[in-house]
C-alpha positions as CSV (number, residue, x, y, z in Angstrom):
1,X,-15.6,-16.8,8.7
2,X,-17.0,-13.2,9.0
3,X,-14.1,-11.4,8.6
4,X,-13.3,-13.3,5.2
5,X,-17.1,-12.4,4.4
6,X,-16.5,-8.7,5.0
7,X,-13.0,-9.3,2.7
8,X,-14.6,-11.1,-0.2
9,X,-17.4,-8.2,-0.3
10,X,-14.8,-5.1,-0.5
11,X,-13.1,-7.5,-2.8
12,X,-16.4,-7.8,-4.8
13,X,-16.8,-3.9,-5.5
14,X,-13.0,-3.6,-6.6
15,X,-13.4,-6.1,-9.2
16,X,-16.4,-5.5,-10.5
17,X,-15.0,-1.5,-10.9
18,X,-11.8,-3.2,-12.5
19,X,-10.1,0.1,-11.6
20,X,-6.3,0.1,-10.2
21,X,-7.2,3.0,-8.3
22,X,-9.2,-0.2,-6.1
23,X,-5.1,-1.3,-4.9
24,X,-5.2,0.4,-2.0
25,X,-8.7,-0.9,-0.8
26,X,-7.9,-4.7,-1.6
27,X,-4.2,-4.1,0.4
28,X,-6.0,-2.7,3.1
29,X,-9.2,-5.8,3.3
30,X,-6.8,-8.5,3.3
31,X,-4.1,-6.7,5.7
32,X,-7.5,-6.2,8.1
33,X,-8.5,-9.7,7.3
34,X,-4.9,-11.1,9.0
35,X,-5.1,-8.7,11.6
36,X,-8.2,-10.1,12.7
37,X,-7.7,-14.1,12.2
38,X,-6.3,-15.5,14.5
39,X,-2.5,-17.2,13.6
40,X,-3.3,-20.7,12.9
41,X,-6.1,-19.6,10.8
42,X,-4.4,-16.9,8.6
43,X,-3.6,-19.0,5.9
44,X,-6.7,-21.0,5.2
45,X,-8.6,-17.4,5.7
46,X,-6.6,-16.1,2.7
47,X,-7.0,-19.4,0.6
48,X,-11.2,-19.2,1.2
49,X,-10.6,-15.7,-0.1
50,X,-8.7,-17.0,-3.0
51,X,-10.7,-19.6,-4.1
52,X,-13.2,-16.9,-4.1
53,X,-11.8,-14.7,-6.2
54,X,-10.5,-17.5,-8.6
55,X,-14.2,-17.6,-9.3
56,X,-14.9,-14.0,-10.3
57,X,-11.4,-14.3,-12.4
58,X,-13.3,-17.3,-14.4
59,X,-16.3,-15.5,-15.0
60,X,-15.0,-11.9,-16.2
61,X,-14.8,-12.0,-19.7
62,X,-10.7,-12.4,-21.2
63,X,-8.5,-9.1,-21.2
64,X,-11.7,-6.8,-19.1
65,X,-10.1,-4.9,-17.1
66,X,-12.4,-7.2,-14.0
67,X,-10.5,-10.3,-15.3
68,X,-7.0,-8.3,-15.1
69,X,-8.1,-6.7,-11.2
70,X,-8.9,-10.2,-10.3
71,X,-6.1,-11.6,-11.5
72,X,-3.9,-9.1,-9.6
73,X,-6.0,-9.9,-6.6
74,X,-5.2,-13.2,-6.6
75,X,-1.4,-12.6,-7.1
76,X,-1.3,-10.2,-4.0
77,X,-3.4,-13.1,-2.0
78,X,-0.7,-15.2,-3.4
79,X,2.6,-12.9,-2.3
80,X,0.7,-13.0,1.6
81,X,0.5,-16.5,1.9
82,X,3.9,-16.4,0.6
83,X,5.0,-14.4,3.7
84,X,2.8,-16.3,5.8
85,X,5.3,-19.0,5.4
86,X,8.5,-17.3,5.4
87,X,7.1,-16.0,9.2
88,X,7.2,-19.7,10.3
């Protein structure tokens, strides 16, 4: 549970900047959150993260550009777990 912690507060300081330059950052806090969950946990890491983040999405006002980096968020999150299956 601490490394999705440590994800969900990089996350936090990308979306509330709602900047694109803030890609690179989320890439790198989820790729760092698989790296260091363990295999069978990988996928309910990222949904906790998710679920999360679905939060923030609901909050940020419509069309802010924190509604729009969430939302992108969320759609990366979405394309991992995606791979996480296609691995297995």
């Amino acid at each position: 549970m601490v490394d999705v912690k440590n994800c969900i507060e990089k996350l936090q300081i990308r979306i509330a900047a709602g900047h694109l330059r803030g890609i690179p950052v989320v890439e790198k806090a989820v790729e760092e959150l698989l790296a260091d969950t363990p295999i069978d946990r990988q996928k309910t890491a990222l949904h906790d993260v998710r679920v999360i983040v679905e939060d923030y999405c609901k909050t940020a006002p419509d069309g802010s550009p924190q509604r729009g980096f969430a939302d992108m968020v969320i759609k990366y999150i979405d394309k991992k777990m995606r791979e996480l299956v296609v691995r297995f």
